[in-house]
Residue frames as a rotation matrix with the C-alpha (Angstrom) as fourth column:
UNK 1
0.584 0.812 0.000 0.00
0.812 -0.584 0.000 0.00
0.000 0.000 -1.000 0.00
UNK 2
-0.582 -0.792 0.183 1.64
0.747 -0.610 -0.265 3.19
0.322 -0.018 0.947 -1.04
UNK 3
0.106 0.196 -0.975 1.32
0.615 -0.783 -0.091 6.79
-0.781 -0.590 -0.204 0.99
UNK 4
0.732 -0.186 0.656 1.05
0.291 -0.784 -0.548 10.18
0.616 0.591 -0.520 0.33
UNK 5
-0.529 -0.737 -0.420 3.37
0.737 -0.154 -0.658 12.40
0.420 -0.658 0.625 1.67
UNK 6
-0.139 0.478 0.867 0.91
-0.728 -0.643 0.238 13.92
0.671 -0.598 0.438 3.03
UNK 7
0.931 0.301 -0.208 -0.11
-0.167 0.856 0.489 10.10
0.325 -0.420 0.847 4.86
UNK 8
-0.152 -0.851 -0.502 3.71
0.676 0.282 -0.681 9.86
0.721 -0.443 0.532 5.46
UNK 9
-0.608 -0.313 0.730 3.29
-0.025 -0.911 -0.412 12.87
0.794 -0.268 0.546 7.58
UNK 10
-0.194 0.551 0.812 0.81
-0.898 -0.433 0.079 12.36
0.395 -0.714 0.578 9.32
UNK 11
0.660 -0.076 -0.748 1.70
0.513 0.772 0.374 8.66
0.549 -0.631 0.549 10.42
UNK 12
-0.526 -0.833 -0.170 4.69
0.652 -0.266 -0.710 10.74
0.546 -0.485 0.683 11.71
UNK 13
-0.328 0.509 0.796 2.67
-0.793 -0.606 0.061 13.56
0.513 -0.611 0.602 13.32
UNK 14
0.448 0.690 0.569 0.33
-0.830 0.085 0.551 10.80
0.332 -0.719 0.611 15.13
UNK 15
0.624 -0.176 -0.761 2.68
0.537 0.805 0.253 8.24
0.568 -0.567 0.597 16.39
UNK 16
-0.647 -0.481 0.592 4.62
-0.022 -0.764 -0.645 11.68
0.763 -0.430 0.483 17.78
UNK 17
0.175 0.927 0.331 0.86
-0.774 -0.078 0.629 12.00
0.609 -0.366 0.703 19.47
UNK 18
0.811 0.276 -0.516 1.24
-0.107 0.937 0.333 8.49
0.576 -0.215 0.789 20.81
UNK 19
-0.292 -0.749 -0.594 4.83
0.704 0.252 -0.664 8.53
0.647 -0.612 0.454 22.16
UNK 20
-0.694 -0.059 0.718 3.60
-0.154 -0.962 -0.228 11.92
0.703 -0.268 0.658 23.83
UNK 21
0.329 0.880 -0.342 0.68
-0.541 0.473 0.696 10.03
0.774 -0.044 0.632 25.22
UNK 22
0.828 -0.312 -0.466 2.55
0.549 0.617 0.563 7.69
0.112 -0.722 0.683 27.23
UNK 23
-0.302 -0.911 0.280 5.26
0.406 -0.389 -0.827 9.76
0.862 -0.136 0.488 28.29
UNK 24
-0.355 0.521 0.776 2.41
-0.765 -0.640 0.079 11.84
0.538 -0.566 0.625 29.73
UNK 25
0.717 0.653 -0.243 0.87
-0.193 0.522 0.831 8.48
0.669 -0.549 0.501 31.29
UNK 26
0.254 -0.633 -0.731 4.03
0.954 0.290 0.079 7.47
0.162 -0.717 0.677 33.10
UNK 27
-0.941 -0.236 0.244 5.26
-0.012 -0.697 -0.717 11.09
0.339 -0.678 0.653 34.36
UNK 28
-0.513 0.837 -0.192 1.74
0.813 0.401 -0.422 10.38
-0.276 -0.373 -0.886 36.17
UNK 29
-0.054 0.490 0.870 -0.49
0.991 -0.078 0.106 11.97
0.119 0.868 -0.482 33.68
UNK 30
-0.395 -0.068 -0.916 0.94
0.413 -0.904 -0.112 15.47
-0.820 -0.422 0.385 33.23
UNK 31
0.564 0.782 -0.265 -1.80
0.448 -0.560 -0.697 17.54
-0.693 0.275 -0.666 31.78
UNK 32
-0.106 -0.549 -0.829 0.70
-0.682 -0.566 0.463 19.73
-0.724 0.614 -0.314 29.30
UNK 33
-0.658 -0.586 0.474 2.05
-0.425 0.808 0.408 16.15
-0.622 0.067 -0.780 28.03
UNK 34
-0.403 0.689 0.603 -1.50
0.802 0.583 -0.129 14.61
-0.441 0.432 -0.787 27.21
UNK 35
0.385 0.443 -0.809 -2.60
-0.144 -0.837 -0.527 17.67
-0.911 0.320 -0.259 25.72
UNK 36
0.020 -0.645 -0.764 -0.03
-0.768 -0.499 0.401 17.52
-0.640 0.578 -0.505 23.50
UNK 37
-0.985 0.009 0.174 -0.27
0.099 0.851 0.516 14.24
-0.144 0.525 -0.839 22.78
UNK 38
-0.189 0.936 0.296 -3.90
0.536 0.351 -0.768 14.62
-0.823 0.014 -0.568 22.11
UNK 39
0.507 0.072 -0.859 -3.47
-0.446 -0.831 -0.333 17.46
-0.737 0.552 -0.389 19.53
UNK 40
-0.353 -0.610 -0.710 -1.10
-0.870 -0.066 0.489 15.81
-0.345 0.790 -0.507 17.70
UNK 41
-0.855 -0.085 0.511 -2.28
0.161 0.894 0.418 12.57
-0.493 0.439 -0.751 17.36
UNK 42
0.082 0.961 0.263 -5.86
0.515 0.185 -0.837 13.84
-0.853 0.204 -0.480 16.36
UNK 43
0.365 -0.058 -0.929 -4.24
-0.717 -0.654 -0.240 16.23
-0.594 0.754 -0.280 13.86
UNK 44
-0.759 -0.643 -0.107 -2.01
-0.623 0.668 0.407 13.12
-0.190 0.375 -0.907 12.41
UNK 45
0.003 0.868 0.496 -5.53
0.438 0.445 -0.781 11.07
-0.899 0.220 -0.379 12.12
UNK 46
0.599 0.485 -0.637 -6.75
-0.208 -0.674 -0.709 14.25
-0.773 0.557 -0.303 9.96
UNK 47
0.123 -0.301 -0.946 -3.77
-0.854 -0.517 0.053 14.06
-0.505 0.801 -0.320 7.87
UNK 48
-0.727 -0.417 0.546 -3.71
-0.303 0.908 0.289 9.93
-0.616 0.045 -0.786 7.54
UNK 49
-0.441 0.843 0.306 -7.79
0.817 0.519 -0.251 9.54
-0.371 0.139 -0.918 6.62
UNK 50
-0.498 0.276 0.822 -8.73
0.647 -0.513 0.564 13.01
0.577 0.813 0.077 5.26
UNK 51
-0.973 0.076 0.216 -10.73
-0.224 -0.516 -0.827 15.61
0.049 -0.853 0.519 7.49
UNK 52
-0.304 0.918 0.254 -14.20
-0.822 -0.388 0.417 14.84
0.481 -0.082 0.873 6.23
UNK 53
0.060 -0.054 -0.997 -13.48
0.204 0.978 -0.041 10.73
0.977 -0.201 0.070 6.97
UNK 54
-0.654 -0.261 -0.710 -12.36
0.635 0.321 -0.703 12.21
0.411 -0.910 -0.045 10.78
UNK 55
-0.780 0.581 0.234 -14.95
-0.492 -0.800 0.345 13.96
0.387 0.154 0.909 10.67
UNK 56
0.119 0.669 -0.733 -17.62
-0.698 0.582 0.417 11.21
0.706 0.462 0.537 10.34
UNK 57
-0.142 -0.112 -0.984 -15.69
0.176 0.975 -0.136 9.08
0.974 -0.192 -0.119 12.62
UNK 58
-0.830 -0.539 -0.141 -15.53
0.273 -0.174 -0.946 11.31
0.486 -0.824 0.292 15.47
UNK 59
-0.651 0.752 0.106 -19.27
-0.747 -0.659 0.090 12.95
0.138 -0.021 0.990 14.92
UNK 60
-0.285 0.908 -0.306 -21.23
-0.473 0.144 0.869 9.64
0.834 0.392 0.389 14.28
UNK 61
0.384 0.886 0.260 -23.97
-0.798 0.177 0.576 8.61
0.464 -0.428 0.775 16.42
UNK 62
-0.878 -0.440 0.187 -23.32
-0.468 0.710 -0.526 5.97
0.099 -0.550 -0.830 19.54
UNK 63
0.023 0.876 -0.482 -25.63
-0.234 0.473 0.849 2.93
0.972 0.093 0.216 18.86
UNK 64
-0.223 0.104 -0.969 -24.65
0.670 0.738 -0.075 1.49
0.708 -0.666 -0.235 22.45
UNK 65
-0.783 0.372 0.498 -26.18
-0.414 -0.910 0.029 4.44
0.464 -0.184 0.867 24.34
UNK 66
0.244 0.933 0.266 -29.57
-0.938 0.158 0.308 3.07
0.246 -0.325 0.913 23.90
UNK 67
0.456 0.231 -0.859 -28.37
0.068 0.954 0.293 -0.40
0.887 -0.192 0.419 25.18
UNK 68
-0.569 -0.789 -0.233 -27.17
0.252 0.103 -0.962 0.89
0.783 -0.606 0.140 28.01
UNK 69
-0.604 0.664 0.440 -30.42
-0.721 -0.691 0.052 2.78
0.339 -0.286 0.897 29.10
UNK 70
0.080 0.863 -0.499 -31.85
-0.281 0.499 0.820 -0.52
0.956 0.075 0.283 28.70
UNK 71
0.155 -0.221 -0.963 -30.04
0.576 0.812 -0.094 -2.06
0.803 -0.540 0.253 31.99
C-alpha cells in the first residue's frame, strides 16, 4: 500500500501523538504532556484519513447508548 506524503506525515505527526501520550501516562499523567499528545495525534488522524473521513468518525452517532439505558 503506497502513501502520500501527506499520509507519510501524518503517520509521523500521530505516532509523535502516541509517544507523547505515554510519556504523559508514566510522568503520572501530566496535563501539558497529554494535551499535546492529544493534539497531535488527532491532527495526524486528519492528515492519515482526510478531514471529512475524521470527521464522520468522530461525529457519528453511539448505537450502544440506547443499550445501556436498557439495563
Amino acid at each position: 500500500m503506497w502513501l502520500t506524503d501527506t499520509q507519510k506525515i501524518g503517520v509521523g505527526i500521530t505516532s509523535a501523538g502516541v509517544m507523547f501520550l505515554m510519556l504523559g501516562s508514566m510522568l503520572f499523567f501530566d496535563g501539558p504532556l497529554l494535551a499535546l499528545g492529544n493534539i497531535l495525534f488527532l491532527t495526524g488522524i486528519t492528515f492519515v484519513i482526510g478531514p471529512q473521513k475524521t470527521y464522520y468518525f468522530f461525529a457519528r452517532r453511539n448505537k450502544s447508548t440506547i443499550r445501556e439505558e436498557r439495563c
